[in-house]
Backbone as JSON, one array per atom type, in Angstrom:
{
  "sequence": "XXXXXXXXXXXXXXXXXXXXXXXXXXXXXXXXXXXXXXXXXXXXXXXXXXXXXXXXXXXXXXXXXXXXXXXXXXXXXXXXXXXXXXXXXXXXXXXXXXXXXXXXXXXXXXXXXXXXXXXXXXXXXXXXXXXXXXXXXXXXXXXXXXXXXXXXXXXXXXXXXXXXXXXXXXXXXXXXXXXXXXXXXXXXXXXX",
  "N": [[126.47, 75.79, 47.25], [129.9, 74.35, 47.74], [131.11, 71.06, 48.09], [133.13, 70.16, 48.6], [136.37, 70.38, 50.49], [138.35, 72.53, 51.64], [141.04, 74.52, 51.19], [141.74, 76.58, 52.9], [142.6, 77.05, 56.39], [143.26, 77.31, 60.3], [145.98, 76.54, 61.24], [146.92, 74.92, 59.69], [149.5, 73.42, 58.83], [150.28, 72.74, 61.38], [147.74, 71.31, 62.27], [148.34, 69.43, 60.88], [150.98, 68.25, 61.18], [150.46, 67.64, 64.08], [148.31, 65.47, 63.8], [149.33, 63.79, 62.16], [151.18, 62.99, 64.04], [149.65, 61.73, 66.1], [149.11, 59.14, 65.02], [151.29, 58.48, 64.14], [152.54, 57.56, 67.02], [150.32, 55.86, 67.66], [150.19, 53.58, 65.82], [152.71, 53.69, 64.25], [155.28, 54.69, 61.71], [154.77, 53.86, 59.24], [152.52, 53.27, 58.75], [150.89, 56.12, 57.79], [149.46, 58.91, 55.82], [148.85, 61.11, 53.97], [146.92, 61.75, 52.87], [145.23, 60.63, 54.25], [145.69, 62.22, 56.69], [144.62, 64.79, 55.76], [141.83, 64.29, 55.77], [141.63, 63.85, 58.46], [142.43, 66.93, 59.17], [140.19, 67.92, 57.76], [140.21, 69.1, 55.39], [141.11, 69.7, 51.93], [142.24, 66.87, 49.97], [144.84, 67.53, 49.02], [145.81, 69.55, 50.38], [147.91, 69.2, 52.96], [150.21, 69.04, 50.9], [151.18, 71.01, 50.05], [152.13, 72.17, 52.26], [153.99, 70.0, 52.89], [154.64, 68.83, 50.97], [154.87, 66.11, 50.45], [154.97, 62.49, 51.29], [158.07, 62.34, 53.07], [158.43, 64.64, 52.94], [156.79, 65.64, 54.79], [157.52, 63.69, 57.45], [160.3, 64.44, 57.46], [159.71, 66.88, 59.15], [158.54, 66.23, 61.26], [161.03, 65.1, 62.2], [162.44, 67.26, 62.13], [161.74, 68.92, 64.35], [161.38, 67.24, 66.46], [164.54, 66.86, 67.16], [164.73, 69.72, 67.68], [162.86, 69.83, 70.02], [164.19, 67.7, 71.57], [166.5, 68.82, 71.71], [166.42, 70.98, 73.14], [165.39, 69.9, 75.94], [167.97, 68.57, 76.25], [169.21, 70.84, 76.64], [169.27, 71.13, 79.7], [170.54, 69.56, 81.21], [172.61, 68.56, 83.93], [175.17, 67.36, 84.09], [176.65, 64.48, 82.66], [175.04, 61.92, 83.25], [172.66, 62.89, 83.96], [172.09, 63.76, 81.31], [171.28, 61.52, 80.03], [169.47, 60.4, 81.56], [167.56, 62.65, 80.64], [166.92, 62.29, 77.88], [166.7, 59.63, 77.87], [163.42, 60.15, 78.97], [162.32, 61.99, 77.13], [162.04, 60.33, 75.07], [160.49, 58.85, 75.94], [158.35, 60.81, 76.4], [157.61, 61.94, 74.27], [157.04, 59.7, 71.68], [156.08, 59.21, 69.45], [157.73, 61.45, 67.84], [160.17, 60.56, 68.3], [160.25, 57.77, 67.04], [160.28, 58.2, 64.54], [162.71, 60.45, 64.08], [164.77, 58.67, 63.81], [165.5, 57.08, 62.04], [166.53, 57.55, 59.17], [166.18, 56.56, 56.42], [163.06, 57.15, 56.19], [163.62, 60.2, 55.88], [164.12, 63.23, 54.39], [167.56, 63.72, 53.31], [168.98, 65.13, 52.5], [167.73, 67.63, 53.62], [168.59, 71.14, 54.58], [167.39, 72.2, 57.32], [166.97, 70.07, 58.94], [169.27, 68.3, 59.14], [171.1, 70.4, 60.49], [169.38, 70.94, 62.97], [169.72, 68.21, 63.98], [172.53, 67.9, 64.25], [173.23, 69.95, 65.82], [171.9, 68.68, 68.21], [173.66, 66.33, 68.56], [176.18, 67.51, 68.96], [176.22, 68.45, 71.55], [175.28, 66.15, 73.11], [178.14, 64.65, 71.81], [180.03, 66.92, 73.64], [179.36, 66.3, 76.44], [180.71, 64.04, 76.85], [182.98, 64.61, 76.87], [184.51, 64.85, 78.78], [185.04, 61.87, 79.66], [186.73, 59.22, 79.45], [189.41, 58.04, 77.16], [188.58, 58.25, 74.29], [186.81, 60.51, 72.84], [185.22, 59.81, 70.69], [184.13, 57.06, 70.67], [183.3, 57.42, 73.2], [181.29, 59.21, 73.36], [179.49, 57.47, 71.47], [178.9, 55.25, 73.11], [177.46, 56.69, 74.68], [175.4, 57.29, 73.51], [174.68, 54.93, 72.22], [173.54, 53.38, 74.44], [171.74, 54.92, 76.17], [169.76, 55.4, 73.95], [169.38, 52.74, 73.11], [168.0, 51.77, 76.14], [165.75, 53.38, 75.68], [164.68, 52.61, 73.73], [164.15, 49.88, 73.96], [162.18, 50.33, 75.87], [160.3, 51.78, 75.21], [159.43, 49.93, 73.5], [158.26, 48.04, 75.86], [159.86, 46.22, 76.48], [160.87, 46.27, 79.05], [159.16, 46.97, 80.51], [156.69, 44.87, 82.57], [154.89, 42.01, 84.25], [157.52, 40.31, 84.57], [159.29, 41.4, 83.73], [162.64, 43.6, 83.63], [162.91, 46.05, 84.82], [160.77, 45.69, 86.76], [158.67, 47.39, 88.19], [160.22, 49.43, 89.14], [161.06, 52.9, 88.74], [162.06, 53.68, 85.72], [163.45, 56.32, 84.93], [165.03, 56.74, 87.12], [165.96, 54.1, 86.85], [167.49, 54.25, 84.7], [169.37, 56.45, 85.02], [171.12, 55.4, 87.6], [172.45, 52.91, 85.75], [173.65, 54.36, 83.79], [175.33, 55.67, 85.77], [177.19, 53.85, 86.64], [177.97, 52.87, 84.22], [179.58, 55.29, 83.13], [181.84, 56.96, 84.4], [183.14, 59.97, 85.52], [187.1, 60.26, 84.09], [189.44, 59.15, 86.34], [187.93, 58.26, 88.52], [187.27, 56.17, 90.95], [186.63, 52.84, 90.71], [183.44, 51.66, 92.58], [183.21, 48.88, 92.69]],
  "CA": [[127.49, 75.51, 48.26], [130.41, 73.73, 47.13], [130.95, 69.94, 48.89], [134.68, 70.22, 48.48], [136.59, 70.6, 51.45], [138.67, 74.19, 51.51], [142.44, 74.65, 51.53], [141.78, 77.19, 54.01], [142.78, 76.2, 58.06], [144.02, 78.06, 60.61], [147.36, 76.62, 61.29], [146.9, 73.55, 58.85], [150.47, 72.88, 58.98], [150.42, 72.38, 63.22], [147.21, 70.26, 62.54], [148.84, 67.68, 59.86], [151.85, 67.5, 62.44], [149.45, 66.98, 65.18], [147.51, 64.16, 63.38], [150.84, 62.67, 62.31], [151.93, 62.47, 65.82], [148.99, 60.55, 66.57], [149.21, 57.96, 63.77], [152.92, 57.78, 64.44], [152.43, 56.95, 68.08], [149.58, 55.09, 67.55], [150.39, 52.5, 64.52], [153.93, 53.86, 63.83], [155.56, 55.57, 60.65], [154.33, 53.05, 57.97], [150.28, 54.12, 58.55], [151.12, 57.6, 57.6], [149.3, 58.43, 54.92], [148.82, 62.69, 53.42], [145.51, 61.98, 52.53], [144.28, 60.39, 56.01], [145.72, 63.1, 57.01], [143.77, 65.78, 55.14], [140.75, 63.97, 56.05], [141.3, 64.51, 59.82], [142.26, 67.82, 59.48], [139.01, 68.57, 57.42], [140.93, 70.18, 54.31], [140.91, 68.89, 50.53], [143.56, 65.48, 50.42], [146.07, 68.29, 47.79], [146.16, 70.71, 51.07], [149.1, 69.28, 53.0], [151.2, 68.68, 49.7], [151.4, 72.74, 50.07], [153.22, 72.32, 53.33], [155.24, 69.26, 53.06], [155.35, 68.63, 49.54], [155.32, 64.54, 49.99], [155.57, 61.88, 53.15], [159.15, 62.03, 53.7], [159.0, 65.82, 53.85], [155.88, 65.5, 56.8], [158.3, 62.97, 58.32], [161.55, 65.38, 57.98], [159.56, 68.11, 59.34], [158.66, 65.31, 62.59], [162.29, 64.38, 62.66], [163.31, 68.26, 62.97], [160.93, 69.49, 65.54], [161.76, 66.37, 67.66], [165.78, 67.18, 67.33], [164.5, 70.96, 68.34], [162.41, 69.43, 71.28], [165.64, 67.36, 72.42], [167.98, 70.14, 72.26], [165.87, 71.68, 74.61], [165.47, 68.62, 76.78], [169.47, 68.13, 76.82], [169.93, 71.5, 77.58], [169.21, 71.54, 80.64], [171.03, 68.66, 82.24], [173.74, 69.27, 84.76], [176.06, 66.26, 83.86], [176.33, 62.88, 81.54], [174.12, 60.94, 83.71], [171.52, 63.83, 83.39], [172.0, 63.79, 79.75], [170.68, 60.46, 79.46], [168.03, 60.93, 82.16], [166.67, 63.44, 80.18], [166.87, 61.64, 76.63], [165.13, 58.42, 77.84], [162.36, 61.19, 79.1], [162.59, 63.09, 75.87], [161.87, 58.99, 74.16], [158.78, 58.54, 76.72], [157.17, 62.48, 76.68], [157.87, 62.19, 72.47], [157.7, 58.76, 71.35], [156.49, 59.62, 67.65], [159.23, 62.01, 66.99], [161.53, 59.06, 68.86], [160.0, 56.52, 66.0], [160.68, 59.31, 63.19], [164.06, 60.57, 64.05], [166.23, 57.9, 64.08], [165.39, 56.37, 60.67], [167.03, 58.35, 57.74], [165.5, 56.13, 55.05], [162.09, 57.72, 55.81], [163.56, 60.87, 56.01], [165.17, 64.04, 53.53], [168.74, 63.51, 54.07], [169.58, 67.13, 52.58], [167.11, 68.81, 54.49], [169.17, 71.59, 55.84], [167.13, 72.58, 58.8], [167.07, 68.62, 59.74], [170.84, 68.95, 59.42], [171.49, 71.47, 61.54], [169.23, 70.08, 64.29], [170.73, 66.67, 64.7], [174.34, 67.78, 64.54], [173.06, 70.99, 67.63], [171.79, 67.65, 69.52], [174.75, 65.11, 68.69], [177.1, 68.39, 69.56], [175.34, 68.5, 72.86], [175.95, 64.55, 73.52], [179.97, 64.69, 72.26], [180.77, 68.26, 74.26], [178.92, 66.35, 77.6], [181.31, 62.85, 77.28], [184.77, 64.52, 76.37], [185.66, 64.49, 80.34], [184.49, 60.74, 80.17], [187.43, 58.24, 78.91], [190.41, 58.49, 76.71], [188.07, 58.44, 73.47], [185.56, 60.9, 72.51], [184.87, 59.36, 69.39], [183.85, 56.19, 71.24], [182.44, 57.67, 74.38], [179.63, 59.38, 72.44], [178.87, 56.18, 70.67], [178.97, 54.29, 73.93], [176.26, 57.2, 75.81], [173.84, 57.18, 72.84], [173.57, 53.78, 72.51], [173.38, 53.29, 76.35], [170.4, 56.02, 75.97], [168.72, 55.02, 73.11], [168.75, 51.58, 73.22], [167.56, 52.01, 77.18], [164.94, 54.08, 75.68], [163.68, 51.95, 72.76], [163.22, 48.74, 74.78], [161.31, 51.11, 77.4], [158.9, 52.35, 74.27], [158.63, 48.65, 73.08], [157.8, 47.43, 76.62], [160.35, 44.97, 76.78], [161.43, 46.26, 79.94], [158.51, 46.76, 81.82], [155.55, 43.72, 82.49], [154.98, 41.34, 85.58], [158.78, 39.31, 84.13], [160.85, 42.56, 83.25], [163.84, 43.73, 84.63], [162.34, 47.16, 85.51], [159.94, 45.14, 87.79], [157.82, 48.07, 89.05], [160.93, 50.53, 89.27], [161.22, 53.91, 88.2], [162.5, 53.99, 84.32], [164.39, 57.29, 84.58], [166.33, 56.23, 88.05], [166.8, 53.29, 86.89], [169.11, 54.59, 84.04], [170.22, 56.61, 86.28], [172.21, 54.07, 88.36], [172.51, 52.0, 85.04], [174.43, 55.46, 83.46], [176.57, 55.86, 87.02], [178.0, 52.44, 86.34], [179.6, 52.99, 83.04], [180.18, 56.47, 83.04], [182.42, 58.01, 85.94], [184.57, 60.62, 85.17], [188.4, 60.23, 84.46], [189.67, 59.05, 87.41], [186.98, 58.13, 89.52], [187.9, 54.85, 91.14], [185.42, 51.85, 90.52], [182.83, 50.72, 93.68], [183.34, 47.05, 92.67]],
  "C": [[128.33, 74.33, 47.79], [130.42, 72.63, 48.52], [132.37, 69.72, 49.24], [135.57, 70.73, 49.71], [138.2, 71.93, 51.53], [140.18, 73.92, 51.75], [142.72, 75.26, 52.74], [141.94, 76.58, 55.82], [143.14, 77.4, 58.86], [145.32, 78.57, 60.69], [146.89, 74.86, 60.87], [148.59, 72.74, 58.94], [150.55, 72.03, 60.87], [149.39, 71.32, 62.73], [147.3, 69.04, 61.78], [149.51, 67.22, 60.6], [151.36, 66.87, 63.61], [148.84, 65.49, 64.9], [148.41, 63.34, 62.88], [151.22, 61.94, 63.26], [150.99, 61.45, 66.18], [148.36, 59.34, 66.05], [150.22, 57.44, 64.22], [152.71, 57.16, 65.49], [151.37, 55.65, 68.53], [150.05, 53.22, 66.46], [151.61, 52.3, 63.69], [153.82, 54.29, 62.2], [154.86, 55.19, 59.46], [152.95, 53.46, 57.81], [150.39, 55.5, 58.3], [150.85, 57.61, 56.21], [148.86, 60.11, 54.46], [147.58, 62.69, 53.5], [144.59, 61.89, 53.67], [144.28, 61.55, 56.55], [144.98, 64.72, 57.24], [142.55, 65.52, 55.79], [140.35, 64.23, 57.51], [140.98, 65.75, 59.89], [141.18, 68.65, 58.75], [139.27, 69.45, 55.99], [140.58, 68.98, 52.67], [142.12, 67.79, 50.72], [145.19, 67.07, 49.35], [146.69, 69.47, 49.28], [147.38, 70.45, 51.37], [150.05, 69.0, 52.24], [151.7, 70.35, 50.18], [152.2, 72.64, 51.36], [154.46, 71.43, 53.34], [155.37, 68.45, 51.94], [154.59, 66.87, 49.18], [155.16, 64.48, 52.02], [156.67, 62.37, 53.84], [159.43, 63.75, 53.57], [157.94, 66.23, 55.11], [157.17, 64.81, 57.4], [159.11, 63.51, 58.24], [160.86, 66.35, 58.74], [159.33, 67.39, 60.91], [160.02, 65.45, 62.94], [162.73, 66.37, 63.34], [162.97, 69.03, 63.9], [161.5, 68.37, 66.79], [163.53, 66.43, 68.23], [165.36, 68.8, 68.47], [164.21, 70.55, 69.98], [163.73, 68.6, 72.35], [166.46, 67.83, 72.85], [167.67, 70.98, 73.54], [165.73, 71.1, 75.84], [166.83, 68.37, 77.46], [170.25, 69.14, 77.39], [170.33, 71.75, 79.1], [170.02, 70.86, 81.24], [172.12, 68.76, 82.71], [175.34, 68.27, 84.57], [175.72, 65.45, 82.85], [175.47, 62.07, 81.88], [172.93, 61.65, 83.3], [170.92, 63.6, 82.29], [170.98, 62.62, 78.77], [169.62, 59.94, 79.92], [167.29, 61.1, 80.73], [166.32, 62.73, 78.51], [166.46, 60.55, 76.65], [163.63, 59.19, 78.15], [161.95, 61.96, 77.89], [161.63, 61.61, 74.78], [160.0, 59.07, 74.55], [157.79, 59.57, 76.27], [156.97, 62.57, 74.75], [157.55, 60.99, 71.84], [157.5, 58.71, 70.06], [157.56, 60.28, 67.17], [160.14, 60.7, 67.72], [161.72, 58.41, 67.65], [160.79, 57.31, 64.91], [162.44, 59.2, 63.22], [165.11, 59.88, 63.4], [166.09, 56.86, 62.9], [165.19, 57.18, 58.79], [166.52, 58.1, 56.37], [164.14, 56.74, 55.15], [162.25, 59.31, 55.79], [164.27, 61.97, 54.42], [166.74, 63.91, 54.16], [169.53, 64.92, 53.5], [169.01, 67.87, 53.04], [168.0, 70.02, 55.47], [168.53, 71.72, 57.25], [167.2, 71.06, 59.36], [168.71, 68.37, 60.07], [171.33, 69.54, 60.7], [170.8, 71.12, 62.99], [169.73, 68.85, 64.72], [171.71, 67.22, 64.62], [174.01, 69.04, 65.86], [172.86, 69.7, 68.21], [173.08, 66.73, 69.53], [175.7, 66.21, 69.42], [176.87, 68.13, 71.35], [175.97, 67.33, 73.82], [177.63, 64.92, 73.46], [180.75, 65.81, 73.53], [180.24, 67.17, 75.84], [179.8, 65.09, 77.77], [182.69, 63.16, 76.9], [185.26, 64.51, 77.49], [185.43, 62.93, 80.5], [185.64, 59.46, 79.23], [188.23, 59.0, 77.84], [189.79, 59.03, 75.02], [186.63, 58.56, 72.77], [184.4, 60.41, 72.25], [183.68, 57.98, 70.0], [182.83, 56.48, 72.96], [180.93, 58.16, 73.94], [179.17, 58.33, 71.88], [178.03, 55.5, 71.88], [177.45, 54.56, 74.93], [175.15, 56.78, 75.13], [173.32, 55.95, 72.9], [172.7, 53.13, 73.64], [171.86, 53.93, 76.03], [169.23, 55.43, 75.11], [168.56, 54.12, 73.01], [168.06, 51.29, 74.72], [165.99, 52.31, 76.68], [163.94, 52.88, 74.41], [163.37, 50.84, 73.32], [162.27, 49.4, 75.87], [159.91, 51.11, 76.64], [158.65, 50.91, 73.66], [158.13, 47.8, 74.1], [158.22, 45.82, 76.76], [160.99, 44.74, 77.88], [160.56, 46.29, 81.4], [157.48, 45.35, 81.77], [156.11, 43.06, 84.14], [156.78, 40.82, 85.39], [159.72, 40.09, 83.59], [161.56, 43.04, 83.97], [163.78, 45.23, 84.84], [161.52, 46.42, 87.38], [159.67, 46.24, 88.52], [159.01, 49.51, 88.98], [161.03, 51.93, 88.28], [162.01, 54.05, 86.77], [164.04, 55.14, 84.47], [165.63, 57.25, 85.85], [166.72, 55.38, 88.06], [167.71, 53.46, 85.7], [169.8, 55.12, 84.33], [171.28, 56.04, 86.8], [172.93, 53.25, 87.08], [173.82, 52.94, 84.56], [175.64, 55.81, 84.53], [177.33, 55.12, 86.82], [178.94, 52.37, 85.22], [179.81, 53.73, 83.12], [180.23, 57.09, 84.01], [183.41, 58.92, 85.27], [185.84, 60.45, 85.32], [188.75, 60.14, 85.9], [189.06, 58.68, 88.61], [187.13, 56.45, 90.21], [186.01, 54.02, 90.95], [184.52, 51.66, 92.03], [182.79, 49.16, 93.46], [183.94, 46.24, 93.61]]
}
């Protein structure tokens, strides 16, 4: 009986991503390591090379499942405020693909399929802020960061604690209200 641990899995690829996810979320991108990896999922350390080659194609293959998972997230939302609802929710319910995503240096930057999912989600964002001010270009800039920086002090817990300016309140209504405030549609007179 050999001692050697088998290439064979069921769905070896799902359980490297799986054990990624909970490295990433756990200890973040930098503890990510192929071999740890292997070792969870019970396989020889050479197995996931056969799926993702290298780190930074595990971590493109994070980044384009978590674009997938967003697109699906942003579809749904009925407006711009929605949009950004659902994409601080998307930060919280995800927060390894969150970490992944949004940092190109650990990622393939020709990966088509990674490609093609971030520009379906950025599409998503520009098409939902072109009724929102005189410039697109600038209104999309203005939601994401709104969004994602909302969302990354949320996942670093600089917003909630006894002395944060959440103080006990709801996260996703309070961007909510936070999102109503800058973004009214053309014409909408101010409440100030």
């Amino acid at each position: 009986m050999s001692t050697e641990r088998s290439y064979h899995h069921g769905d070896l690829r799902r359980a490297v991503l799986t054990a990624a996810l909970d490295v990433i979320a756990a200890n973040g991108p930098a503890a990510l390591s192929l071999r740890d990896l292997a070792r969870r999922a019970g396989v020889s350390h050479a197995a996931p090379a056969h799926h993702f080659k290298d780190r930074p194609g595990l971590l493109t293959a994070i980044a384009t499942e978590g674009y997938g998972l967003l697109s699906a997230t942003l579809g749904e939302a009925k407006d711009l405020r929605d949009l950004g609802v659902r994409y601080v929710r998307f930060a919280v319910a995800h927060p390894a693909h969150f970490q992944v995503m949004f940092h190109p240096e650990l990622l393939r930057p020709d990966d088509s399929e990674l490609r093609a999912a971030r520009e379906r989600t950025r599409s998503m964002l520009r098409t939902a802020v072109e009724d929102h001010g005189d410039d697109p270009a600038i209104g999309f800039m203005a939601a994401w960061s709104m969004a994602h920086g909302f969302a990354t002090l949320l996942l670093s817990h600089n917003l909630d604690g006894p002395d944060g300016p959440l103080d006990g309140r709801n996260p996703e209504e309070t961007f909510g209200a936070l999102a109503g405030v800058i973004f009214r549609p053309a014409g909408t007179p101010s409440t100030d």
